[in-house]
C-alpha positions as CSV (number, residue, x, y, z in Angstrom):
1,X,48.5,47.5,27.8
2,X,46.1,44.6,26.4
3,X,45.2,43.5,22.9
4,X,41.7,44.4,22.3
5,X,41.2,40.8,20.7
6,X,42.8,39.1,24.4
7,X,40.0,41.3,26.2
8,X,37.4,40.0,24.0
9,X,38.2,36.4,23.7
10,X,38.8,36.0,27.9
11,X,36.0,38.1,28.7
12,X,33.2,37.6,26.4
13,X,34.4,34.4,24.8
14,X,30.7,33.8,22.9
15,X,31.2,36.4,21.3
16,X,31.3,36.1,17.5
17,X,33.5,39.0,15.8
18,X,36.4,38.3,18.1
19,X,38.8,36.4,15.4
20,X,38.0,39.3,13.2
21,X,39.2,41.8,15.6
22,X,41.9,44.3,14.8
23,X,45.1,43.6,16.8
24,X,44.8,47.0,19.0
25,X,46.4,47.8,22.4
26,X,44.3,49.1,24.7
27,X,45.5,51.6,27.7
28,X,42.9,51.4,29.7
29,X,38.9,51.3,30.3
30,X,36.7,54.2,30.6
31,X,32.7,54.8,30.1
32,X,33.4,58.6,30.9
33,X,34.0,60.5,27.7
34,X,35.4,63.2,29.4
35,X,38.4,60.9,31.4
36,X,39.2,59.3,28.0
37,X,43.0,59.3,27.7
38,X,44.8,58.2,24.7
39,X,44.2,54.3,23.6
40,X,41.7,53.8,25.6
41,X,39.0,51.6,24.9
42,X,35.7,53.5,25.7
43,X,32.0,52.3,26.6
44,X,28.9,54.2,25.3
45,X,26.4,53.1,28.4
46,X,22.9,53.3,27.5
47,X,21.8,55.3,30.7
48,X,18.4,56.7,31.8
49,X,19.3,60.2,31.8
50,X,22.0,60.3,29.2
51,X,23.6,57.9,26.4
52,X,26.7,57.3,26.0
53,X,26.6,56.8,22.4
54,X,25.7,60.8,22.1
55,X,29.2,60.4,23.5
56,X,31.5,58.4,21.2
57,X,32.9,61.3,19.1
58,X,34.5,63.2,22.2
59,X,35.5,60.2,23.4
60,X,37.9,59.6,20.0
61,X,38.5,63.1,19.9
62,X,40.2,62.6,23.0
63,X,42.2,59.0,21.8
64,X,40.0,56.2,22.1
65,X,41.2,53.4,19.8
66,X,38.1,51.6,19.5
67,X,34.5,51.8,20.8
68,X,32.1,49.3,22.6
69,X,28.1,50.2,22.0
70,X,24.7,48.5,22.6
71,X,23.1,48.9,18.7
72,X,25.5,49.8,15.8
73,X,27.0,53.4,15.7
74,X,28.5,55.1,12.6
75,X,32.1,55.8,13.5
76,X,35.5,57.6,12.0
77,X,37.3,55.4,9.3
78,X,39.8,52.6,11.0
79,X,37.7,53.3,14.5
80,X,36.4,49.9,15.3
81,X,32.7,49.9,16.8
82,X,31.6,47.1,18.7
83,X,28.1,46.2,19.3
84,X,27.4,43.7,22.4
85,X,24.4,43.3,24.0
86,X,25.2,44.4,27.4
87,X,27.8,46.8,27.4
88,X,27.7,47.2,31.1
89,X,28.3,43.5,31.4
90,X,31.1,44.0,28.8
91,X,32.8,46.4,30.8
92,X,32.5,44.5,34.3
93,X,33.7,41.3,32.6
94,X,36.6,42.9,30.9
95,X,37.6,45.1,34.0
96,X,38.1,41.6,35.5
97,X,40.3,40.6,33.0
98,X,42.4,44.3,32.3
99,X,43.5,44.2,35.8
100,X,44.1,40.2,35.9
101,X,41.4,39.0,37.4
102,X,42.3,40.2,40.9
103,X,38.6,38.7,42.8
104,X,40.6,35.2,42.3
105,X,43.5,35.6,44.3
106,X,41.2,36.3,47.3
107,X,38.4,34.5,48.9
108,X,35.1,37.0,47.7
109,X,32.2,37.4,50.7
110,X,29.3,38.9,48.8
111,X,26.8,39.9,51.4
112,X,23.2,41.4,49.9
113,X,20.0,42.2,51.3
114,X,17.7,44.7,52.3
115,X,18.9,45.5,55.6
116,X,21.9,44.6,57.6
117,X,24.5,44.4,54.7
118,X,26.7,46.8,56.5
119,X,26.6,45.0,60.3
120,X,27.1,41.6,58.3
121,X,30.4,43.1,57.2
122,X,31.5,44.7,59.9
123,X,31.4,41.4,61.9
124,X,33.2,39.8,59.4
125,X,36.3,42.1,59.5
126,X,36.5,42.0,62.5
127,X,36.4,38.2,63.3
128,X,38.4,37.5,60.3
129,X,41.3,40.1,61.2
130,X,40.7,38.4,65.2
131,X,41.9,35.7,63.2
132,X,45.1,37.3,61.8
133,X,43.6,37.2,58.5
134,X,44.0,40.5,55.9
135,X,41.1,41.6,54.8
136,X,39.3,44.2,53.3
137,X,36.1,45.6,52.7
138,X,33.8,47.8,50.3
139,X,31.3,48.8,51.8
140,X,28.4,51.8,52.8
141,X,30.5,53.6,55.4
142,X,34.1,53.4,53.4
143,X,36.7,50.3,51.4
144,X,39.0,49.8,53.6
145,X,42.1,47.5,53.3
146,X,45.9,47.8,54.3
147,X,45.3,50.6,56.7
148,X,43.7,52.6,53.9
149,X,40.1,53.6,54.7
150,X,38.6,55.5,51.3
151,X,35.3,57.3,52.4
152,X,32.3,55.4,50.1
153,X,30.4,57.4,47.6
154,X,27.6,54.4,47.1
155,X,27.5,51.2,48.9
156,X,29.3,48.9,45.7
157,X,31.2,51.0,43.2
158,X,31.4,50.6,39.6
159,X,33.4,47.9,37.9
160,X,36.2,50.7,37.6
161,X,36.4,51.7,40.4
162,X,36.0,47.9,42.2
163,X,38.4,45.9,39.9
164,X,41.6,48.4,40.7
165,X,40.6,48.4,44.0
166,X,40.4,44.7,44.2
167,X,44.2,44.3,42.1
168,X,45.5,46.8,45.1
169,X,44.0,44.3,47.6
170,X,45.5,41.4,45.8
171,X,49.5,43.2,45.5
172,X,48.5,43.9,49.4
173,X,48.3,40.3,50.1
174,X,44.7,40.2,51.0
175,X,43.1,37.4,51.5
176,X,39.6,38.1,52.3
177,X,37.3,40.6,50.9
178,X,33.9,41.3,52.0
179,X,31.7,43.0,49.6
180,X,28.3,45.0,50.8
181,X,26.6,44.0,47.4
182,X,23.5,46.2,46.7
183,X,21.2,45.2,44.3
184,X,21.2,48.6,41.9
185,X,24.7,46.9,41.4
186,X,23.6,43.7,40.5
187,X,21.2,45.0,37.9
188,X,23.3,47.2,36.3
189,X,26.3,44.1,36.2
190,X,29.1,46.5,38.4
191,X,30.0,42.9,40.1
192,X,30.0,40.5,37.6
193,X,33.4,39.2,36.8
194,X,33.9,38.6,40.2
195,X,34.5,35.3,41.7
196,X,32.7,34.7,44.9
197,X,33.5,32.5,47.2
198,X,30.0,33.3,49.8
199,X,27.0,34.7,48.8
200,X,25.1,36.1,51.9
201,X,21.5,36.9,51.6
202,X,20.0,38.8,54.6
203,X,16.4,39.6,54.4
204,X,14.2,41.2,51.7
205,X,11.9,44.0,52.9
206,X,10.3,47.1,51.2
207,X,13.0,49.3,49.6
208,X,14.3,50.8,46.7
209,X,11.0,50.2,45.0
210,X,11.9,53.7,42.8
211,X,14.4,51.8,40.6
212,X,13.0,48.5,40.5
213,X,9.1,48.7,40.5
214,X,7.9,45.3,42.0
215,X,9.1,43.2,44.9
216,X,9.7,40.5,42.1
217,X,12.2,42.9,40.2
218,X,13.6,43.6,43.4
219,X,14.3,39.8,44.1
220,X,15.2,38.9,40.6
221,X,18.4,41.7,41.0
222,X,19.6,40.1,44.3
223,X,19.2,36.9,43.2
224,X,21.6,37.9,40.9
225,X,24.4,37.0,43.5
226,X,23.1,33.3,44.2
227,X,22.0,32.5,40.1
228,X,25.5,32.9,39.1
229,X,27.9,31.0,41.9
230,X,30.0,28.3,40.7
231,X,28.6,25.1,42.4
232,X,31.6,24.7,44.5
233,X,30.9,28.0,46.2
234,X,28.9,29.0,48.9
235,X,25.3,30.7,49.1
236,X,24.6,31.6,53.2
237,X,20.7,32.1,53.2
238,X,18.8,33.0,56.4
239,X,15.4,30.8,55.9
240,X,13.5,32.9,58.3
241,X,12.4,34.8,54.9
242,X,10.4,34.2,52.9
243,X,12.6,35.8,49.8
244,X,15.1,33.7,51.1
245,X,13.2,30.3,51.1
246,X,12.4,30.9,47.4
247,X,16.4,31.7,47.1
248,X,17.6,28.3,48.1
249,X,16.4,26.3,45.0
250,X,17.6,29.3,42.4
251,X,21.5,29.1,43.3
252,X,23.9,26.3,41.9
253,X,26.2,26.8,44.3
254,X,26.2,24.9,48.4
255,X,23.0,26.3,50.4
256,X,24.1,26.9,54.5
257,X,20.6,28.2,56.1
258,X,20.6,30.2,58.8
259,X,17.7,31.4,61.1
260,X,15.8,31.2,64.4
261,X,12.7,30.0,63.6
262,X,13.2,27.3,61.0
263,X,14.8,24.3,60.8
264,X,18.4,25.1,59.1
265,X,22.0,24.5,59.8
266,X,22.8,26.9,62.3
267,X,20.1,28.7,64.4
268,X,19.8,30.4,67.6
269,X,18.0,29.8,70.7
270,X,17.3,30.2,73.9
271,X,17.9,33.8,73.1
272,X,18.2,36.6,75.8
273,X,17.8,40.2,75.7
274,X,19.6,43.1,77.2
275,X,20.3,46.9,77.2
276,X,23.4,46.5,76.0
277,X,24.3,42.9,74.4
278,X,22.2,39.4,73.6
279,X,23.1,36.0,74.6
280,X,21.9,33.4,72.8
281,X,22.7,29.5,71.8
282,X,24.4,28.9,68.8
283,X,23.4,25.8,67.3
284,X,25.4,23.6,64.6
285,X,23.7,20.8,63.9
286,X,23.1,19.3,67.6
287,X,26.4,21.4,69.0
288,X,25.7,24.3,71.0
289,X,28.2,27.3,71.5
290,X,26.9,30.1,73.8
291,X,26.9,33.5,72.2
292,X,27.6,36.8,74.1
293,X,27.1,40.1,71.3
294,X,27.5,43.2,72.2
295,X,24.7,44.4,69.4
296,X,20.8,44.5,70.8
297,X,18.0,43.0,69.0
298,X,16.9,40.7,67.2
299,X,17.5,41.6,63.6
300,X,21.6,41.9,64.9
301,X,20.7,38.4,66.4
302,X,20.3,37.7,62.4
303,X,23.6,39.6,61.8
304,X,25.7,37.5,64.1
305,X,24.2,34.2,62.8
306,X,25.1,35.3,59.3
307,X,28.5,36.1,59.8
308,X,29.7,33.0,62.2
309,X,27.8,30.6,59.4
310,X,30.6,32.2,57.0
311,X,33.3,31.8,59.5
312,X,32.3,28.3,60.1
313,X,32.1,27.6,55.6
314,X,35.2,29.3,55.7
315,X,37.0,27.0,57.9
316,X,38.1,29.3,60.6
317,X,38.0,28.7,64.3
318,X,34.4,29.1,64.9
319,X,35.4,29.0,69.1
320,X,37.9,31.5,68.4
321,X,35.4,33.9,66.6
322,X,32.7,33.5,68.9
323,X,35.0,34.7,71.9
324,X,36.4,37.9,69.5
325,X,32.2,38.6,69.2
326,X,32.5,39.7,72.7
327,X,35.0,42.6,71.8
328,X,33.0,44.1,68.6
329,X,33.0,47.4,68.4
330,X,29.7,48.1,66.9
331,X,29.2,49.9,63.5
332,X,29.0,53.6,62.5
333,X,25.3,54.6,62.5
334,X,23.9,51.1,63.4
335,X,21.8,51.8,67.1
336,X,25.2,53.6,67.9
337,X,24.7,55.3,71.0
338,X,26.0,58.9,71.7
339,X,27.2,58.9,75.5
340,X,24.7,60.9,77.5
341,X,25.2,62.0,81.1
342,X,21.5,63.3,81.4
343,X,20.4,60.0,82.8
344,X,18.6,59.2,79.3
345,X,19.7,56.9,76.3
346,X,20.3,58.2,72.6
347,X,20.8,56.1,69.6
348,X,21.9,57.1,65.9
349,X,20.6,54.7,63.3
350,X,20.5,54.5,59.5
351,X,17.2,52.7,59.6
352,X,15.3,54.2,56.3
353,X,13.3,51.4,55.3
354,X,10.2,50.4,57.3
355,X,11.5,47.0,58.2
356,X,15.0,48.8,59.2
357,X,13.1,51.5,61.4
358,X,10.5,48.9,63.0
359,X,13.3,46.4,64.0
360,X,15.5,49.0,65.5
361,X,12.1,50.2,67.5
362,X,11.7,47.2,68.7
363,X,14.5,46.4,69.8
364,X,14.7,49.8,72.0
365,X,11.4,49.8,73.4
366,X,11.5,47.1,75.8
367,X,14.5,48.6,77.5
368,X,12.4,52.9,77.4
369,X,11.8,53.3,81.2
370,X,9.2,56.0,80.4
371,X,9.4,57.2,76.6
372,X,10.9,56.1,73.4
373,X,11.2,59.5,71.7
374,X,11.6,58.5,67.5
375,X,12.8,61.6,65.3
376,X,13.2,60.4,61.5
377,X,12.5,61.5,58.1
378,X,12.4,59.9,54.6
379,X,14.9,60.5,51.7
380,X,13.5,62.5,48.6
381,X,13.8,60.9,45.1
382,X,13.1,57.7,46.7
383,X,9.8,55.5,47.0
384,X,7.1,57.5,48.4
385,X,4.6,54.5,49.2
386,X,7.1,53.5,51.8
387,X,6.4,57.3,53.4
388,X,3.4,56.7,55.3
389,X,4.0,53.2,56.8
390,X,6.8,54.8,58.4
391,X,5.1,57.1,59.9
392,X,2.4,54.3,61.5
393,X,5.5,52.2,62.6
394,X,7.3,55.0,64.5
395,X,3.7,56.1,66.0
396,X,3.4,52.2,67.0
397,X,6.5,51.9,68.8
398,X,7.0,55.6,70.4
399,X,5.6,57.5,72.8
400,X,6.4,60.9,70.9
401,X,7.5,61.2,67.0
402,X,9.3,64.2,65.9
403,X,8.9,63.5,61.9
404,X,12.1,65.9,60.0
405,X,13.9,65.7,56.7
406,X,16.4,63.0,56.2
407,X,18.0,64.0,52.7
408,X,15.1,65.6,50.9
409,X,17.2,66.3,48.0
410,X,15.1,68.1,44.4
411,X,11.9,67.3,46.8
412,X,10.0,69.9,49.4
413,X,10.7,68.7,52.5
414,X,7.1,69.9,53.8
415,X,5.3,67.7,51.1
416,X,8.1,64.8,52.7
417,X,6.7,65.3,55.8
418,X,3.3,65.0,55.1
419,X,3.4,62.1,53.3
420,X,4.8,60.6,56.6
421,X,2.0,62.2,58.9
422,X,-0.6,60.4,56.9
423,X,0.3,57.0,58.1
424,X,0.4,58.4,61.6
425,X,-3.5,57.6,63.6
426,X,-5.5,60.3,64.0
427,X,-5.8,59.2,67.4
428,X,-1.7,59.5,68.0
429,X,-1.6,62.7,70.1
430,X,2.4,63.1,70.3
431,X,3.5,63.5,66.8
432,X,4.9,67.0,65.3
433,X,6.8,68.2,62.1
434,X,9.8,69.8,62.5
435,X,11.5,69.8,59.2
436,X,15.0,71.7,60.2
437,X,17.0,68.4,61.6
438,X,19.0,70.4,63.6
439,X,15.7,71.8,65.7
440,X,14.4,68.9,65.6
441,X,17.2,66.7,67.3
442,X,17.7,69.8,69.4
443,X,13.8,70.0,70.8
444,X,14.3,65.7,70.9
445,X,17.1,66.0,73.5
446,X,16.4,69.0,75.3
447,X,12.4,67.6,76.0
448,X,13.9,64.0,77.0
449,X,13.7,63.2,80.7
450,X,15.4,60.7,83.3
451,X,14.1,57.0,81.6
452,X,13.2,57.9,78.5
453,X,15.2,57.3,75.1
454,X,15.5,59.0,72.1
455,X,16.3,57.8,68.7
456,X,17.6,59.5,65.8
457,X,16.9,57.4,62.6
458,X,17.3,57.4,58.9
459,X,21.3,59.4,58.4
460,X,23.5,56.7,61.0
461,X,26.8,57.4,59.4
462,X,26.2,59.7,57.1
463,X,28.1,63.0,57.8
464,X,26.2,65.3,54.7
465,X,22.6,66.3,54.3
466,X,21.1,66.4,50.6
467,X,19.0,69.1,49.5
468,X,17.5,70.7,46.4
469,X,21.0,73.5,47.0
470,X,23.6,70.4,47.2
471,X,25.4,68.9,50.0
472,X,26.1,70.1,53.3
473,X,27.8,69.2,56.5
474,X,25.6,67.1,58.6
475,X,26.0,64.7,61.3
476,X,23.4,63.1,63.7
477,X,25.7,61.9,66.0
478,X,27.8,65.8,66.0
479,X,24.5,67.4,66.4
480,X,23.1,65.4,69.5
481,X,26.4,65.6,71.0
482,X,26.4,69.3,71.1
483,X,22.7,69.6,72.5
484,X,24.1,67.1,75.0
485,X,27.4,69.0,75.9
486,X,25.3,72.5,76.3
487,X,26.0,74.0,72.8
């Protein structure tokens, strides 16, 4: 229990009605009218599909003590509402505080970006437990911490979801956290209240562009992660983009620049490429430490820069964590290869943006003795404009494009398709639509030959396909490895 006037004054200390506030005890937190137990304090969200104001009356049918809202509400007698003017800030801020500030008795990685968020932290858990260190992570593919691995329903959960979550870290004793940080969370405030300690910024390419409407929207929300770091905390840019040049003069907090290309704290060069790991020269300053990763390509070239730069801000043995690179394990749906026998290669891969697909392409084709065979689809309720480059970027980099549904949710995933094909040159002979996933990977492995290697892009991970009928059982990596075994 908390005094609604404590929760106010620590977590939105500007604001003016807190010495008027009615000494109330609150239970707990909840925007959900329907989980509303009794004293609880509950949040009418303004939401694009629904407001929670239209809310409030279940929600003190069902025992909330007081009420925060966005513009004033008519309530019950002796029901205190309280208008703020963010009351998803409000709730992020005093999740912090309900649960005692948990983000503080850790050392907070924040790691944002259009693309390789999810590598980024997967080579920080694993060099920081190398190191002994407990950590945990939230993240795309699950949180883990303390042996517990919950499967993750979006990439950064809501503030009350993430603050409990972060107080069971803290009574586990852990002492890093790395947070995937996406930038629908930044706008809609799920993180703030939490201290960070590093602020990672990968790349900005072309997504998400449904939500957000411009680039410059798009850059405002992840700068959200950099605007708002205490200047004794750390912001790890890489200055090979463009976003991320603009980036370094918007954050209070210590700038660390990363890259190949450009002149910045610690770099890699002298770079080579191979099948099945990249060497390359890491340079601090004018020290060199030779790299060996067992991740291809040069956007995971990126990855590994960005995650030894935090190992080296953190303190940790930099030597130490550049021999455990040797031993990573790869992630879940990132160019994760399916073992084949047939003499060809297969890769799953969650690349869904055009910069995601084209850098895994790239990365593959170099090493496609004969053909690079691309199947991939685009997600429904998503931005369409992205669609059609897509389809010119797999025709670019393949030799044959098999163009299927990815998770076409409410959409038809014939008018998906399309929309894909028309970015594809009329002049690209090899291309087909096979909008059943399952044929689709099927005719992929079955029509590959000695030399060639086939990708399967857009799912990695994901182990359900969405449709306008729900969720169902789905699994790239499953499927090929029945083809594969006969089945």
């Amino acid at each position: 229990m908390m005094s609604l006037k404590k929760l106010f004054s620590e977590a939105l200390p500007d604001w003016k009605g807190v010495p008027e506030l009615p000494e109330i005890s609150i239970a707990g937190l909840e925007c959900d009218s329907r989980k509303i137990q009794k004293d609880f304090l509950f949040f009418a969200i303004p939401g694009a599909k629904l407001d929670g104001g239209a809310f409030i009356n279940e929600a003190l049918s069902k025992g909330a003590v007081a009420v925060i809202a966005a513009k004033p509400v008519n309530g019950p007698p002796g029901v205190p509402v309280l208008v703020v003017p963010e009351p998803r800030e409000a709730l992020a801020r005093m999740a912090a505080v309900f649960y005692g500030r948990p983000s503080k008795q850790m050392r907070v990685i924040g790691v944002t970006g259009t693309n390789g968020k999810t590598t980024v932290s997967f080579l920080l858990e694993h060099l920081l437990i190398s190191q002994n260190q407990n950590t945990g992570v939230f993240g795309t593919v699950s949180t883990r911490f303390a042996g517990q691995e919950i499967p993750a329903q979006e990439t950064t959960p809501g503030p009350l979801k993430i603050q409990p979550l972060l107080f069971q870290m803290a009574e586990a004793h852990v002492r890093y956290a790395v947070m995937e940080v996406s930038s629908h969370a930044l706008d809609q405030h799920r993180v703030d209240g939490i201290d960070f300690e590093i602020a990672i910024f990968t790349n900005l390419t072309r997504d998400h562009l449904d939500y957000h409407k411009s680039f410059e929207n798009y850059f405002a929300a992840k700068s959200r992660l950099f605007t708002t770091l205490s200047p004794e905390k750390f912001a790890i840019i890489n200055a090979d983009d463009e976003w991320g040049q603009k980036l370094v003069s918007r954050t209070p907090g210590k700038v660390r620049t990363y890259g190949i290309d450009t002149d910045c704290e610690f770099r890699a060069s002298d770079i080579e490429w191979h099948v099945d790991s990249t060497r390359f020269q890491f340079m601090i300053g004018k020290k060199k430490i030779e790299v060996e990763s067992p991740l291809v390509g040069c956007h995971n070239v990126y990855n590994a820069l960005a995650a030894l730069s935090a190992v080296s801000v953190l303190g940790l043995d930099l030597k130490k964590a550049v021999a455990d690179l040797k031993h990573f394990r790869g992630v879940p749906g990132r160019l994760e290869r399916v073992a084949c026998e047939q003499g060809f290669l297969v890769f799953v891969d969650y690349a869904h943006t055009p910069d995601g697909l084209q850098n895994v392409l790239k990365a593959l084709k170099p090493y496609a003795k004969k053909k690079l065979i691309t199947v991939f689809g685009c997600g429904g309720e998503r931005d369409k404009v992205k669609r059609p480059e897509m389809g010119r970027i797999a025709a670019e980099y393949s030799d044959k494009v098999i163009i299927t549904s990815d998770n076409p949710r409410s959409e038809d995933p014939n008018v998906i398709a399309a929309e894909i094909k028309t970015g594809v040159p009329v002049d690209f002979k090899h291309c087909v639509v096979m909008t059943d996933r399952r044929k689709a990977i099927r005719q992929a492995l079955l029509t590959a030959r000695t030399g060639d290697i086939v990708l399967l892009a857009g799912k990695g991970h994901e182990t359900t396909q969405v449709t306008h009928e729900g969720a169902f059982p789905f699994s790239d990596r499953k499927e090929a490895e029945k083809v594969l075994s006969g089945h």
